[in-house]
N, C-alpha and C positions, 0 to 999 in steps of 0.2 A: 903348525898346520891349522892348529884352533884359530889361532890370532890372525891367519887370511881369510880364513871363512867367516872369522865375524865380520871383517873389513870388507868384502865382497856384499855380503848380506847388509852393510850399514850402506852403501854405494846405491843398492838396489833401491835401498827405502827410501831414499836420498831422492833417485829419479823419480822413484813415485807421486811422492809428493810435491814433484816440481812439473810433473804431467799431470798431474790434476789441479795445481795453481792454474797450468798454461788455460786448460778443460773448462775450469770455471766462470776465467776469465774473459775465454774465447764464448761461451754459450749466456753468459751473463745479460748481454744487452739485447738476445731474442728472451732469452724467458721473463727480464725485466726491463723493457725499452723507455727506460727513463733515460735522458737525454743529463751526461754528469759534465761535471766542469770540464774545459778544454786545458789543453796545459797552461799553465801560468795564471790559469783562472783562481780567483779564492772560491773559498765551499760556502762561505756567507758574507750576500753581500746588501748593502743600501738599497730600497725601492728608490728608485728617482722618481720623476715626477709623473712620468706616464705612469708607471704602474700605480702611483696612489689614485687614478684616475681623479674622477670629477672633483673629489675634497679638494684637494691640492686647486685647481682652479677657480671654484667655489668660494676658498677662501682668497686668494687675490681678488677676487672683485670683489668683494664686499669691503678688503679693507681700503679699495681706490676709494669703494663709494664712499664710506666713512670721510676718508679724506678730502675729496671732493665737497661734501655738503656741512663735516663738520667746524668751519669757519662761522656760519651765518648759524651755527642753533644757537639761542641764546636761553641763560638762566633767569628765571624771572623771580622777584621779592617784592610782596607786596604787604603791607601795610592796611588793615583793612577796620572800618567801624562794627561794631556787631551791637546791635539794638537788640535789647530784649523787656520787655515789660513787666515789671514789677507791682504785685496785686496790693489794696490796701491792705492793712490785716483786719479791716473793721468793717460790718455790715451795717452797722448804723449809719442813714445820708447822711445825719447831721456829722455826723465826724468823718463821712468821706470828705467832707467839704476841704476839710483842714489836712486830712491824709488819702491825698488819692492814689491812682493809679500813677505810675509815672514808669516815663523810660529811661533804661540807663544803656548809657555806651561805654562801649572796654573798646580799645585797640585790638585786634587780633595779627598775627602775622600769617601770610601765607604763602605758599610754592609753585609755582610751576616752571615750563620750557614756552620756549617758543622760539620764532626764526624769521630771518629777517628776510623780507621781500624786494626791498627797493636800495637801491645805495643809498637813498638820501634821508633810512631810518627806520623805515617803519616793518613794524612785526606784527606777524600775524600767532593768535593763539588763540586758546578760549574763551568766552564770556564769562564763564564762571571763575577763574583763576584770576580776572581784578575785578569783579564786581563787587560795587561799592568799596573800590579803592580808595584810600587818600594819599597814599604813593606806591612808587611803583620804582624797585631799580632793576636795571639790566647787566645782567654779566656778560660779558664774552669771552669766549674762548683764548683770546689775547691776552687774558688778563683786565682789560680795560671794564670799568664798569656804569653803566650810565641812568642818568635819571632820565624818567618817560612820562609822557603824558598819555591818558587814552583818548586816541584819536577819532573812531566812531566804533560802536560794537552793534552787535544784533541778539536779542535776547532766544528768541526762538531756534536760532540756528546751532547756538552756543562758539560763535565767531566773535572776534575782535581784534582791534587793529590797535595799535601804540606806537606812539613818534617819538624816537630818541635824537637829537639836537646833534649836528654836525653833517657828513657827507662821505663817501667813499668807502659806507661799508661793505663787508661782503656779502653776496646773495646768494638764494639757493637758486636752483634750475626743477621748474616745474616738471612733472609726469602726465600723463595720459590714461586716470584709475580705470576710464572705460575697455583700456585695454589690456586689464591686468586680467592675469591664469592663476584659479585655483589651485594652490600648489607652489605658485614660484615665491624665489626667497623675498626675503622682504628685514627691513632692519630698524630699529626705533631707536632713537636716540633722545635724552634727555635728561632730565635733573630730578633721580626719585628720591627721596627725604631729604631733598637738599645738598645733594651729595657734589652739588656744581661749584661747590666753594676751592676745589680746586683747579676749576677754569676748564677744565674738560668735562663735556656730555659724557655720559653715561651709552653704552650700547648695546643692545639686545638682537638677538637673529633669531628669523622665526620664519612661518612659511603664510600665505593667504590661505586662511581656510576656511573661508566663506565669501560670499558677495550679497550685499543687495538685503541689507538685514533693516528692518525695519521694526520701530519701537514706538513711535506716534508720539501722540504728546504725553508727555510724563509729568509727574506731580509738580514739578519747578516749571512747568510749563514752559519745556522745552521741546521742538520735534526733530528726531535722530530718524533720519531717511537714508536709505542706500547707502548703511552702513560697511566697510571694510572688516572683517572679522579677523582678526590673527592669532596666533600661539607665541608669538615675539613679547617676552616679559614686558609689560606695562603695570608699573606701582604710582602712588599717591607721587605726586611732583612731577611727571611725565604728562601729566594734561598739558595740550597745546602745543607739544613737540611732535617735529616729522616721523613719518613712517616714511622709507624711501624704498625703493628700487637698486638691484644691483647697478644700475649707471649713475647711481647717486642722485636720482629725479625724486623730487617729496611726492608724493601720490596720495598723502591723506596726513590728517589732524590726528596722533592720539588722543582721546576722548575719555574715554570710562572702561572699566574692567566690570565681567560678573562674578563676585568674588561675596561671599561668608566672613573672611576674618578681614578685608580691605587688603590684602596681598594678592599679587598677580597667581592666577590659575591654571593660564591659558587660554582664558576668556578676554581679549582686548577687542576695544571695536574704536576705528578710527572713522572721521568724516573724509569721503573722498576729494580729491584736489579739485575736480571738477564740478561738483556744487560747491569747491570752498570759490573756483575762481568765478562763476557767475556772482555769487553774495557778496565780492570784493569787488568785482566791478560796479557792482549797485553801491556799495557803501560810498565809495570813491566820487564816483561820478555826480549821485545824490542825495550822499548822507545819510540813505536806509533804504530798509528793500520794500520795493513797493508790491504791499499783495491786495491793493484795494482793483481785482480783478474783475472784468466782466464780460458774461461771458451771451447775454440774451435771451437765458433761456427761462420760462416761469414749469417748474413743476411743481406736481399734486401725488399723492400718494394714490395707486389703485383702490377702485373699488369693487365687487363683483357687477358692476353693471358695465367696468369698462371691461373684466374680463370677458365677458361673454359679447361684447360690442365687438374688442379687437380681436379676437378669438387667440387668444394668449392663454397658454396652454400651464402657465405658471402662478407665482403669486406674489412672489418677490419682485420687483421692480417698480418704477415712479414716471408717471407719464408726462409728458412734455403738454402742459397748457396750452403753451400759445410760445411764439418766437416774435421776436421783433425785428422789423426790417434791416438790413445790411450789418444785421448783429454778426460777431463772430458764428455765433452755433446756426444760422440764417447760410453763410455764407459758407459753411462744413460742406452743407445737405441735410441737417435734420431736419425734422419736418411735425407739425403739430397730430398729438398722437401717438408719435414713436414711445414705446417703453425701453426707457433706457436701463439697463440690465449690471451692467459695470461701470466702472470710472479707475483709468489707469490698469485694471485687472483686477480692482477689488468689486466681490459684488454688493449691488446696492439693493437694501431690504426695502426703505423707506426714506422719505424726503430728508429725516433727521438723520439718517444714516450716511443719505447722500452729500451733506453740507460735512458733516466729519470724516468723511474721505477727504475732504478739500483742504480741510484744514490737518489734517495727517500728511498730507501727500508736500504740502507749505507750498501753493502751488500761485506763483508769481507771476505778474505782467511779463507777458513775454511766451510763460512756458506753455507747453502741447501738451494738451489735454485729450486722450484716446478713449472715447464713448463704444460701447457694445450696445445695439440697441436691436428691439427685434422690432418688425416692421411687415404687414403682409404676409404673415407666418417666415418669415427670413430673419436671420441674424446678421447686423451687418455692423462694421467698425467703420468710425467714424471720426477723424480726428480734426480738433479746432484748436485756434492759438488764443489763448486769455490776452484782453487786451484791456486797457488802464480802464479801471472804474471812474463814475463820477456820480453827485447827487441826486436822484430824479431818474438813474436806470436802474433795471429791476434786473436779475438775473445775475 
């Protein structure tokens, strides 16, 4: 009798526990509406490609671009003279005579990238990375490696061009820097410590994170204008290689990094494609950039007699002397008198101020020049084209 009633009572417990499995079951997916695998589903599985969202796409294009533009970067090696001046050790003339100053030259070797423009050779890179070259060889990404000559460069721009001997090499495909977004990726490729000796650039991803950076002329008497700013690692040996675009388009020069120990920071700043392609058309066409501009116009620095004449309310700016007939600044609308206040959007304190804007800005035959002037108590913009200088015009 014991042994059914424990049998009956293990039965009961039995259903218990299989109505509160059922219970649990059944009330599970309202009190926790997590959506579980369906049958045959696994409980852990792969992200594909949608769910990794943008990376996953992000990274295909950039390594098309890669692929796309890395045929035409080339590694550059040059060879260079270094002068340096060696003092007498004596203060007496009579024995400077016999021991002077003199100069000694060493070879130096040195690095950089650069990329080929044309099929029939020629590369565009920095001035500084063959100045005062006496050779110069080119690697390519083939394998192949070739001797160059420099073809014409531009000092102020820190541009240069170099012709390697043969035909049907590969080119890059230019960008559009005026229409780049702060923000979008951006990728540099290039040869830093030399590291091109195995025939492949180097590649760095980074994003544009600035525009329009401006540095004027600097001690090497260089002017860096409407600089490209990036986070894309740039080290020593990457001067004169592309920054590109995810469609694999170059859009700028790497350039120079602002860097403490000469390693990349995060401070790179490239030249953009668009002043690199107006200064290669000048180079091309005639063998240097012509900035012997003119533009008509004579100014004078204010004085208080003109401020109280033109009732000019300020004290910064340079008045317009005189204009001369069918001059460009003649044929804007300026007019004699106007105080001209800016140039380009820098403003102008004084006449010496005014001419180093001009030559900050590198401002060429050809290019548009945008005046702020005030006029009749009005402030008005005024823009003129510089046109070829010559001997005997003023302005």
């Amino acid at each position: 009798m014991k042994f059914f009633t424990r049998f009956l009572e293990g039965i009961w417990i039995a259903l218990g526990i299989a109505l509160g499995l059922w219970l649990l079951r059944a009330l599970l997916p309202d009190l926790f509406p997590v959506r579980g695998p369906g049958a045959g589903d696994p409980v852990v599985v792969v992200a594909d490609s949608l769910s990794l969202g943008s990376s996953r796409v992000t990274g295909s294009l950039i390594t098309a671009a890669v692929a796309r533009v890395e045929p035409a970067v080339v590694g550059i090696n040059v060879t260079q003279v270094q002068r340096r001046v060696e003092r007498s050790p004596y203060s007496d003339p009579f024995l400077r005579l016999f021991f002077p100053d003199r100069v000694v030259e060493r070879p130096v070797e040195n690095m950089g990238t650069g990329f080929i423009l044309t099929s029939d050779g020629i590369v565009v890179t920095n001035e500084h990375v063959v100045e005062h070259a006496t050779q110069i060889l080119v690697t390519l990404p083939d394998g192949r490696a070739e001797q160059a000559e420099l073809l014409v460069s531009d000092h102020l721009s820190d541009l240069a061009m170099l012709r390697m001997k043969g035909s049907d090499y590969p080119t890059v495909a230019l960008g559009n820097s005026d229409s780049l977004i702060i923000g979008e990726w951006v990728i540099a490729l290039g040869n830093p410590y030399g590291l091109f000796a195995d025939s492949r650039p180097s590649v760095t991803v980074g994003v544009v994170s600035a525009k329009g950076r401006n540095f004027g002329l600097n001690d090497n008497n260089r002017i860096y204008k409407d600089m490209i700013q990036t986070d894309a690692a740039i080290n020593p040996g990457n001067s004169g290689g592309p920054l590109v675009n995810v469609r694999g388009e170059v859009i700028a020069v790497n350039t120079m990094i602002y860097s403490e120990n000469g390693g990349s920071v995060g401070l790179g700043f490239a030249i953009p494609v668009n002043r690199i392609v107006s200064i290669v058309n000048d180079l091309l066409t005639q063998g240097f950039v012509n900035r012997d501009v003119w533009t008509g116009i004579n100014i004078m620095d204010l004085t208080p007699a003109d401020l109280r004449r033109l009732g000019f309310p300020g004290s910064a700016g340079v008045r317009v002397v005189s204009l001369i007939q069918e001059s460009p600044a003649a044929q804007a609308g300026l007019r004699k008198d106007d105080v001209i206040l800016r140039i380009n959007g820098k403003l102008v304190d004084n006449v010496s101020r005014a001419r180093q804007i001009l030559v900050e800005e590198d401002i060429k035959v050809g290019d548009r020049i945008v005046l702020e002037v005030f006029r009749g108590g009005q402030v008005l913009t005024i823009a003129l084209s510089a046109e070829a200088g010559s001997q005997g015009r003023d302005g």
